[in-house]
C-alpha positions as CSV (number, residue, x, y, z in Angstrom):
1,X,176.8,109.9,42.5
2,X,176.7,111.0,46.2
3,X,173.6,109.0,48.7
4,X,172.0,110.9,51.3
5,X,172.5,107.6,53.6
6,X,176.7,107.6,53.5
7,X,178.4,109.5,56.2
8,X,182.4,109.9,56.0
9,X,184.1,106.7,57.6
10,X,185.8,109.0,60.5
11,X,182.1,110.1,61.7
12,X,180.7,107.1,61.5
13,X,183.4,105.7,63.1
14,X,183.2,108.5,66.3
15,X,179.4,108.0,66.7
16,X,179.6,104.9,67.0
17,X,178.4,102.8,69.8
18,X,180.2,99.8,69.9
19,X,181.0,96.4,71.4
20,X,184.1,94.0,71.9
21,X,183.7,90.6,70.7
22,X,186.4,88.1,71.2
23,X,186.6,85.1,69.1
24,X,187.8,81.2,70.3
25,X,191.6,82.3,69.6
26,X,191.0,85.3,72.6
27,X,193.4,87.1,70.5
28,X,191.0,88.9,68.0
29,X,188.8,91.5,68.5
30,X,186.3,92.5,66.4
31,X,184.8,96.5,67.0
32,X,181.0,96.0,66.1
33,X,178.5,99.1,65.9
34,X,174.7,98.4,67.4
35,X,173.7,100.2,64.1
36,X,173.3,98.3,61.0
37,X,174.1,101.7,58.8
38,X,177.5,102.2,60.6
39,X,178.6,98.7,60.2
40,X,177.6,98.7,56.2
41,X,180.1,101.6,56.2
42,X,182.6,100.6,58.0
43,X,182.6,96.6,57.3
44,X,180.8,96.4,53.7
45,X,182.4,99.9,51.9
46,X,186.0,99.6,51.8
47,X,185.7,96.4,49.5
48,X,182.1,96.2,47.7
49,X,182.0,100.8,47.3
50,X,178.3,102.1,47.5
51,X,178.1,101.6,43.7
52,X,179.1,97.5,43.9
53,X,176.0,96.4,41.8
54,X,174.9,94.2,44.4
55,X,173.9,97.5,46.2
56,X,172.6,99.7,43.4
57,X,171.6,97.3,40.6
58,X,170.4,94.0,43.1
59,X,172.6,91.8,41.3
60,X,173.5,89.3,43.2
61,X,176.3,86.2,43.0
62,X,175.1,83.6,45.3
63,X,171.4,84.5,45.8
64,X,169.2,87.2,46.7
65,X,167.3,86.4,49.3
66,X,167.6,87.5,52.8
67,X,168.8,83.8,54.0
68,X,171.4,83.9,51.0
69,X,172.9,87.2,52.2
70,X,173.3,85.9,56.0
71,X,175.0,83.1,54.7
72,X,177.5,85.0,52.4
73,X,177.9,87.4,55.4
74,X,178.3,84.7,58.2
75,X,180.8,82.3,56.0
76,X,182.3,85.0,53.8
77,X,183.3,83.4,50.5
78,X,187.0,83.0,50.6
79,X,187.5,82.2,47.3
80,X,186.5,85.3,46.0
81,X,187.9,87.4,48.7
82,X,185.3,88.0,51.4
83,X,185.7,87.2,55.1
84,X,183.2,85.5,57.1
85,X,181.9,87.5,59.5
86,X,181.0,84.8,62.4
87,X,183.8,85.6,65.0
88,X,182.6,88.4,65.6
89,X,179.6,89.3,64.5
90,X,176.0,87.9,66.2
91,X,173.2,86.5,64.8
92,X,171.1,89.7,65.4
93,X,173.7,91.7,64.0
94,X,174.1,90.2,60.8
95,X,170.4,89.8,60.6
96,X,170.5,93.7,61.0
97,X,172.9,94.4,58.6
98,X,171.5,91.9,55.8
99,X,167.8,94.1,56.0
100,X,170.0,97.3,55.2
101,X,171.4,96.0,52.6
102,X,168.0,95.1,51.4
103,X,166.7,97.8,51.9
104,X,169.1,100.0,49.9
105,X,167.5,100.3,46.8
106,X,164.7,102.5,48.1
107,X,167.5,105.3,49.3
108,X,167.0,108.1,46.1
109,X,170.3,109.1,44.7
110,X,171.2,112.6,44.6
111,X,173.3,114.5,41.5
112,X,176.5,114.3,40.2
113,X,179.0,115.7,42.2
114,X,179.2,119.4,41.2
115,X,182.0,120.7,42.8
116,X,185.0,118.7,40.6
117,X,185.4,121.8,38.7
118,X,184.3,125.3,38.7
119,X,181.8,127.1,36.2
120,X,184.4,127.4,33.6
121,X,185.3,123.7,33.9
122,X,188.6,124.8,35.3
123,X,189.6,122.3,38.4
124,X,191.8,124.7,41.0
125,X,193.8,121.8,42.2
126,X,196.9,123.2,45.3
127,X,199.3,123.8,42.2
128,X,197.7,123.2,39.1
129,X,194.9,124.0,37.2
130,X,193.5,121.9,34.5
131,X,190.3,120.6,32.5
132,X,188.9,117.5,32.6
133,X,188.4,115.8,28.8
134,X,186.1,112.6,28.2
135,X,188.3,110.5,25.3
136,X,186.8,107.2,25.6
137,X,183.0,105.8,27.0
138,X,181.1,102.9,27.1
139,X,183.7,100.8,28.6
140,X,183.1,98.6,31.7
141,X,186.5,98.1,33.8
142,X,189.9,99.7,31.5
143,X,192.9,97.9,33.8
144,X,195.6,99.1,31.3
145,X,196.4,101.8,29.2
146,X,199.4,101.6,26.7
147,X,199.9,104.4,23.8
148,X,201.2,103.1,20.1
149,X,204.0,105.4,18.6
150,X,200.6,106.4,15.9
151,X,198.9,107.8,18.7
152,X,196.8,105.1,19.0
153,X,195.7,103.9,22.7
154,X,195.9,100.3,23.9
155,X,192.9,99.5,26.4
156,X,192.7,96.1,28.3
157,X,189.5,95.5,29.7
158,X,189.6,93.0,32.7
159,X,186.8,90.8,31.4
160,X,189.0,89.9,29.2
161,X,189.1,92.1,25.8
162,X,191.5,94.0,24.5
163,X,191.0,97.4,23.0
164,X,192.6,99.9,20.3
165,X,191.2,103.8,20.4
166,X,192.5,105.1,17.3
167,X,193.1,108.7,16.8
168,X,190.3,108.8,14.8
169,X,188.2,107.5,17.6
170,X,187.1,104.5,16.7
171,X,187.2,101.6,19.6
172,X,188.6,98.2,17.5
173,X,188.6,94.9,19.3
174,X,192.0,92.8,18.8
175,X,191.9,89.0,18.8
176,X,194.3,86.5,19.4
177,X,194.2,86.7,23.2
178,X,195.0,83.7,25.3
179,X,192.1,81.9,27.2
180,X,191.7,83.8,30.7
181,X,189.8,83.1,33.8
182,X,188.3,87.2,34.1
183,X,186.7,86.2,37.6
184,X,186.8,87.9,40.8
185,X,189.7,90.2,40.3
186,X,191.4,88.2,37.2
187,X,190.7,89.1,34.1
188,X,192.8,91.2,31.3
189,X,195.1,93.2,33.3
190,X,198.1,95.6,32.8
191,X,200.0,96.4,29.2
192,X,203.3,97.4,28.7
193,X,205.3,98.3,25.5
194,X,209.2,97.0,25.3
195,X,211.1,100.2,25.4
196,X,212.3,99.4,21.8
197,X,208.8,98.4,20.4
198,X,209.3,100.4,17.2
199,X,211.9,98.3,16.4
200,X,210.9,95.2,17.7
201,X,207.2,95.3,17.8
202,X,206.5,93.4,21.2
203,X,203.6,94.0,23.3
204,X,203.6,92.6,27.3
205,X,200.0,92.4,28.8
206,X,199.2,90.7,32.1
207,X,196.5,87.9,33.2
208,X,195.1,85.9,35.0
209,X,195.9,82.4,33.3
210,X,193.6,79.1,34.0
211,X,195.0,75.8,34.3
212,X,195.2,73.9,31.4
213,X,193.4,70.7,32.9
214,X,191.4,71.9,35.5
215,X,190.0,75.4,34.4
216,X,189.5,76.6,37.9
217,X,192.7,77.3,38.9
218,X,194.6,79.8,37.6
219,X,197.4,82.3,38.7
220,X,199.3,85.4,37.2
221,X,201.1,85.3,33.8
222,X,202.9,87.5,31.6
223,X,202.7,87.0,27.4
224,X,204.7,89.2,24.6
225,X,203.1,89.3,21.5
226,X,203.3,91.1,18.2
227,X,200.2,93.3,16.7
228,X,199.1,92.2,13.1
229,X,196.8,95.1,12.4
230,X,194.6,94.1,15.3
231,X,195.0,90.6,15.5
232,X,198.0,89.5,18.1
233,X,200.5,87.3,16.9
234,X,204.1,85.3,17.7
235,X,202.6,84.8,21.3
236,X,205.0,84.0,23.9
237,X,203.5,83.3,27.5
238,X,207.5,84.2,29.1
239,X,206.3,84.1,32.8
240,X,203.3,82.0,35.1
241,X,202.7,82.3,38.7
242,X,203.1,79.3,40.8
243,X,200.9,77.7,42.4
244,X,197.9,78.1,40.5
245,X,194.6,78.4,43.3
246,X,190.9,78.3,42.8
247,X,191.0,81.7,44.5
248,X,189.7,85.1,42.5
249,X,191.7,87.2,44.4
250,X,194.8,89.3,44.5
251,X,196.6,88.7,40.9
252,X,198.8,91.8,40.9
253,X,199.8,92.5,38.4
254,X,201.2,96.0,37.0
255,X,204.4,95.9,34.5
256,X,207.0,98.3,34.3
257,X,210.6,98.6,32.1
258,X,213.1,100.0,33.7
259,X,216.2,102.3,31.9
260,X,218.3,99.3,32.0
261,X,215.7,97.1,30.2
262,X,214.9,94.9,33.0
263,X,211.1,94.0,33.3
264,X,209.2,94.3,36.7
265,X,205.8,93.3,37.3
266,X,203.9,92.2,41.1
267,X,202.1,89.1,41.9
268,X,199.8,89.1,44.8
269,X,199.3,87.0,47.6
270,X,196.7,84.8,46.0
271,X,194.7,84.8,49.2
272,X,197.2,82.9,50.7
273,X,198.3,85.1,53.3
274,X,199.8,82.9,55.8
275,X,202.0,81.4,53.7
276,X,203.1,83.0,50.1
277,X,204.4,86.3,51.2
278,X,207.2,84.9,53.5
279,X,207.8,82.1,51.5
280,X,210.3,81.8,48.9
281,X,209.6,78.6,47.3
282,X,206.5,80.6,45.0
283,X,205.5,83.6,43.4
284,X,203.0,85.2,45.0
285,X,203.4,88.2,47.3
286,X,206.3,88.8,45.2
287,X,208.0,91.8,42.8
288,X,209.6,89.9,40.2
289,X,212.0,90.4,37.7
290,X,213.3,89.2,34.6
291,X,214.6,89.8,30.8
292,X,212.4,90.7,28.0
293,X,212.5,87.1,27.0
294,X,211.4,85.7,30.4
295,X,214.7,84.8,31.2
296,X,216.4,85.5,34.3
297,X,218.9,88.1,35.5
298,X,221.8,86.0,37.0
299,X,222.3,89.1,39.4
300,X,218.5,88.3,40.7
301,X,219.2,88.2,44.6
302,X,218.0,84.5,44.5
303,X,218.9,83.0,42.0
304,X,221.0,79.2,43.4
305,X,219.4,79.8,46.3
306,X,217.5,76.1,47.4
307,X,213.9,76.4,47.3
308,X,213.5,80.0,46.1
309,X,212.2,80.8,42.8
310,X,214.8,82.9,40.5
311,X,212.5,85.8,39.5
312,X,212.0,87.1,42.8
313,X,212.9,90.4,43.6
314,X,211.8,91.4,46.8
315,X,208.8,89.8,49.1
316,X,206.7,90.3,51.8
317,X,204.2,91.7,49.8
318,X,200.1,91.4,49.6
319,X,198.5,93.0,46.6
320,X,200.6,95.7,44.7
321,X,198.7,96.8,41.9
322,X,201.3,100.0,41.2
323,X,204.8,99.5,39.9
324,X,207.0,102.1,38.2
325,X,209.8,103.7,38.2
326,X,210.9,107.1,39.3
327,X,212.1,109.3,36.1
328,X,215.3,110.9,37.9
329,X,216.1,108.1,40.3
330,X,215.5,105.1,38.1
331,X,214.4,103.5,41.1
332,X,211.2,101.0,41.2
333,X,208.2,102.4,43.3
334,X,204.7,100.4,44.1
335,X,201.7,101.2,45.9
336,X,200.1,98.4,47.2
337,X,196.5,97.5,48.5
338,X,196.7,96.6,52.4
339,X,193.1,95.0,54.3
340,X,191.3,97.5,56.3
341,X,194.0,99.8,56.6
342,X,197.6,99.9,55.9
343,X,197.8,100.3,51.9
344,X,201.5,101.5,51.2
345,X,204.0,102.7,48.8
346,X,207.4,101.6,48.7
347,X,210.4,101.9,47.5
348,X,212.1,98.6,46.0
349,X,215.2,97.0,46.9
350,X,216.4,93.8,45.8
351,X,216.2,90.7,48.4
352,X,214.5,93.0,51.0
353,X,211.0,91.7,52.7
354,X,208.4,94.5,52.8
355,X,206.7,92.7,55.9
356,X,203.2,91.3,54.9
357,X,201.4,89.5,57.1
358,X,204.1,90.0,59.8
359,X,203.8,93.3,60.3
360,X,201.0,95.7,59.3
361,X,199.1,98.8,59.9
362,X,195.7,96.9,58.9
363,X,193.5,94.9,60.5
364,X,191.2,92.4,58.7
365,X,188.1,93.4,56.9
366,X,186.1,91.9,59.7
367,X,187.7,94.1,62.0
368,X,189.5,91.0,63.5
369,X,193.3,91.9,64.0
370,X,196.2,89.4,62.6
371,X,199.3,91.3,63.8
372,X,200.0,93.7,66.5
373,X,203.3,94.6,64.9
374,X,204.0,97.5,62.4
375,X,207.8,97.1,63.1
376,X,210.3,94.5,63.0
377,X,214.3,94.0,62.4
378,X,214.7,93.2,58.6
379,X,211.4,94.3,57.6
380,X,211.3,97.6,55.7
381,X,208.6,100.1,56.9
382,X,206.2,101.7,53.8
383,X,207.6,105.3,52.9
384,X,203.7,105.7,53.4
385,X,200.6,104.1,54.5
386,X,197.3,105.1,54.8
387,X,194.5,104.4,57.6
388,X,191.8,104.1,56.3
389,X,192.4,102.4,53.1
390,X,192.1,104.4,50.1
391,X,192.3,101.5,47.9
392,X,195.5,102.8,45.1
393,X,195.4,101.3,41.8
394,X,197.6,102.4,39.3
395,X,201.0,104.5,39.7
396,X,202.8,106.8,37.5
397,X,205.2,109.5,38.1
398,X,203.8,112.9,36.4
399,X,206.7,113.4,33.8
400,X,207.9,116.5,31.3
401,X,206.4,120.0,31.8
402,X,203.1,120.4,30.7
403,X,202.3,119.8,34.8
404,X,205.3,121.8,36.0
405,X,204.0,122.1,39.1
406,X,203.5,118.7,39.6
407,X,206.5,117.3,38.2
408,X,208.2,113.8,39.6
409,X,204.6,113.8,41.7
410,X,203.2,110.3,42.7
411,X,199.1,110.0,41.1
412,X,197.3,107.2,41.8
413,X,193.6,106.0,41.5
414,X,191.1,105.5,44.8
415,X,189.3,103.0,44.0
416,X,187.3,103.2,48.0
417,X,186.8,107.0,47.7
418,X,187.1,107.5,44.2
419,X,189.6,110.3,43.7
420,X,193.0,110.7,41.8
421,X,195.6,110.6,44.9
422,X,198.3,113.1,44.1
423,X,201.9,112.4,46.6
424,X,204.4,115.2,46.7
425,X,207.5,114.6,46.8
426,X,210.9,115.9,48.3
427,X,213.4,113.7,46.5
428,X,212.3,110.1,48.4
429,X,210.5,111.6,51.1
430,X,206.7,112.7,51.3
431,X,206.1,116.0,51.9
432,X,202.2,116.4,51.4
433,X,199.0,114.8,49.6
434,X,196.1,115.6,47.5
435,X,192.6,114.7,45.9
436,X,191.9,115.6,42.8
437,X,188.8,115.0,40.8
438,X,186.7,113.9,44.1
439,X,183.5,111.5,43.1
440,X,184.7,111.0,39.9
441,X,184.5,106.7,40.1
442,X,186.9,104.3,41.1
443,X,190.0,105.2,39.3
444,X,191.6,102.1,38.3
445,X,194.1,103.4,36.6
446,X,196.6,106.8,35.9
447,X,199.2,106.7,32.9
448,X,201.1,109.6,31.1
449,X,201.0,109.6,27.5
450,X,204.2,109.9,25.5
451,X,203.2,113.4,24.8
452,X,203.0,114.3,28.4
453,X,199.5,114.9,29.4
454,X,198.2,112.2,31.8
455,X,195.1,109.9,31.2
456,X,192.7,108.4,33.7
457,X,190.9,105.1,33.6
458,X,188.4,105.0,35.5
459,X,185.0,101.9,35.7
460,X,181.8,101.1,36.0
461,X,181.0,103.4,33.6
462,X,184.1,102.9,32.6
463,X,185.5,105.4,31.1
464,X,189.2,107.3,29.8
465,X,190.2,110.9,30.9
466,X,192.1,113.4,30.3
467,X,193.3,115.9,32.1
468,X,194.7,119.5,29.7
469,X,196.8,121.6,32.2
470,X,195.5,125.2,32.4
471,X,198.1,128.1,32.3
């Protein structure tokens, strides 16, 4: 759905008229427009999307009336990932924006976007034409996607349900999950099937894993588990993120096997940015890896050293909700969400720090800066960021030729623009970019299916596509 009252961020951005506003530090400055429309876009849309139900269906988590929204705005709510606004922001300006807001449900929503493909539902992408294919509806947020040797397709959904499309399509529920806190951004997140599942039968899925005790914290964990028709069994939680936090924010966590039967997977910052990322006495802001069992690699580049946790792989990192690895190279790849600006995609190497917070090419989501470096010695730069955020989830390599044109290509899902992001690729270096599918949701995830075509997750309708290449 397109509304007549969103401009692109770039306009908005040019017209508007603006105004520094230090804060108490005198080191933070904070670009606010005298128009309430052009802050919504560029302070409220990279985050909450102009179809966040709190804009379209007036569903609101800590009140609805106009006080309740200064507040949120003002204080932020830190827990769950929002900034406060007060540094930089007046009174009259929040006041401004919070009446907007408001007054967003009277703005009449136009059709669906018409232009994805042509009038032979053909999409005439740079190098490839395909159809787009509807397999699964009536889901809400699909995180992961995983195909059985049957055919059969393994959907988690983040609020915390677990899915089996059979080929006969048919959408099965399977029990036997453990408990999980599906709040903020935890939930049910990625699967992943051990490369010799057909003879060993063991499923992976990440989630977000509450405290035992005290069921508001919580913190990334990894279980293997066997499928008894479709009821999970011999559950083995082999990895949880330390320390747990009452935060709802930043879990990570994609999976990925690599040829040599290694398991890596990313935990996020937790919200802890000042201190996890750069630290190596915990998980977060980490790629990890580890055995199939949960054991660790003795090779791991920190394992006996004091105060660093075994598992880690490389650090310096904030959200990375793309891992995978590159079909020729064998190489591990992520994308990885930066603030307001500066998502990224690297390339991993073992014991090197990626940079986060230190250095950056984002700001905050305020609009308040936290570095003014996007360089320093032993910090490895992103093969490629982009300003302004595009929001990736999801990662996969396009392999085998039904897309020859697109072969050893990077796709991932927009979740802020709602596109599939296409990266092309000369050997490790980026050579151009795509979208594909523009307006199609927020694409949370992009997986290839054993038979080669590649499948689309995408929420809120959530829904699975896929996409039949077009000779």
């Amino acid at each position: 759905m397109k509304y007549c009252f969103l401009f692109s961020l770039i306009i908005a951005t040019q017209m508007m008229v603006s105004c520094q506003t230090k804060n108490e530090n005198n080191n933070k400055v904070l670009v606010v427009g005298t128009d309430a429309e052009v802050n919504f876009q560029n302070f409220c849309l990279g985050c909450h999307n102009d179809k966040k139900s709190s804009f379209v269906d007036r569903t609101w988590l800590w009140g609805s009336g106009r006080e309740d929204l200064y507040k949120s705005i003002k204080l932020g709510r830190v827990a769950h990932g929002m900034p406060g606004f007060a540094d930089g922001m007046s009174d009259t300006t929040i006041y401004a924006l919070v009446d907007y807001i408001l007054s967003l449900d009277t703005m009449v929503p136009l059709g669906e976007d018409e232009d994805i493909a042509n009038q032979d539902g053909v999409v005439d992408s740079e190098d490839q034409k395909f159809r787009v294919d509807t397999v699964v509806e009536g889901l809400e947020v699909p995180w992961g996607l995983e195909f059985l040797p049957n055919g059969d397709l393994l959907i988690s959904e983040r609020k915390g349900e677990l899915l089996r499309f059979t080929k006969n399509g048919d959408l099965q529920q399977i029990s036997g999950l453990p408990p999980i806190k599906a709040a903020g951004q935890g939930g049910l997140l990625d699967l992943e099937l051990h490369p010799g599942y057909e003879q060993n039968g063991w499923l992976y899925f990440a989630y977000s894993s509450p405290n035992e005790k005290k069921s508001s914290l919580a913190n990334t964990a990894i279980m293997r588990a066997r499928l008894s028709g479709n009821t999970l069994v011999d559950k083995e939680r082999i990895f949880k993120a330390m320390p747990e936090t009452n935060k709802r924010h930043h879990y990570g966590c994609k999976l990925e096997f690599d040829g040599e039967g290694y398991l890596y997977f990313s935990v996020g910052d937790r919200g802890d940015r000042d201190r996890n990322p750069q630290s190596l006495d915990n998980h977060c802001g980490k790629i990890h890896r580890i055995y199939d069992d949960g054991s660790i690699p003795v090779d791991n580049p920190f394992v006996g050293q004091k105060d660093a946790m075994p598992s880690i792989y490389s650090y310096g990192h904030r959200n990375p909700q793309g891992v995978c690895m590159h079909p020729e190279t064998g190489r591990i790849w992520t994308d990885e969400h930066g603030p307001k600006g500066g998502d990224e995609i690297n390339i991993i190497e073992p014991a090197k720090n990626y940079g986060w917070p230190v250095i950056s090419f984002g700001i905050n989501y305020n609009g308040t800066t936290f570095t003014n470096d996007t360089a320093r010695a032993g910090m490895e730069q992103p093969l490629l960021y982009w300003v302004p955020s595009i929001a990736p989830c999801g990662m996969t390599f396009v392999k085998g030729d039904r897309y020859p044109n697109w072969r050893n290509d990077i796709l991932t899902g927009s979740l802020r623009f709602e596109y599939l992001h296409r990266v092309v690729l000369n050997g490790d270096q980026v050579v151009r970019q795509e979208k594909l599918l523009e307006g199609i949701g927020r694409v949370r995830n992009v997986e290839m299916s054993p038979d080669g075509y590649i499948y689309v997750a995408v929420e809120n309708p959530g829904k699975i596509l896929k996409l039949i290449p077009v000779e």
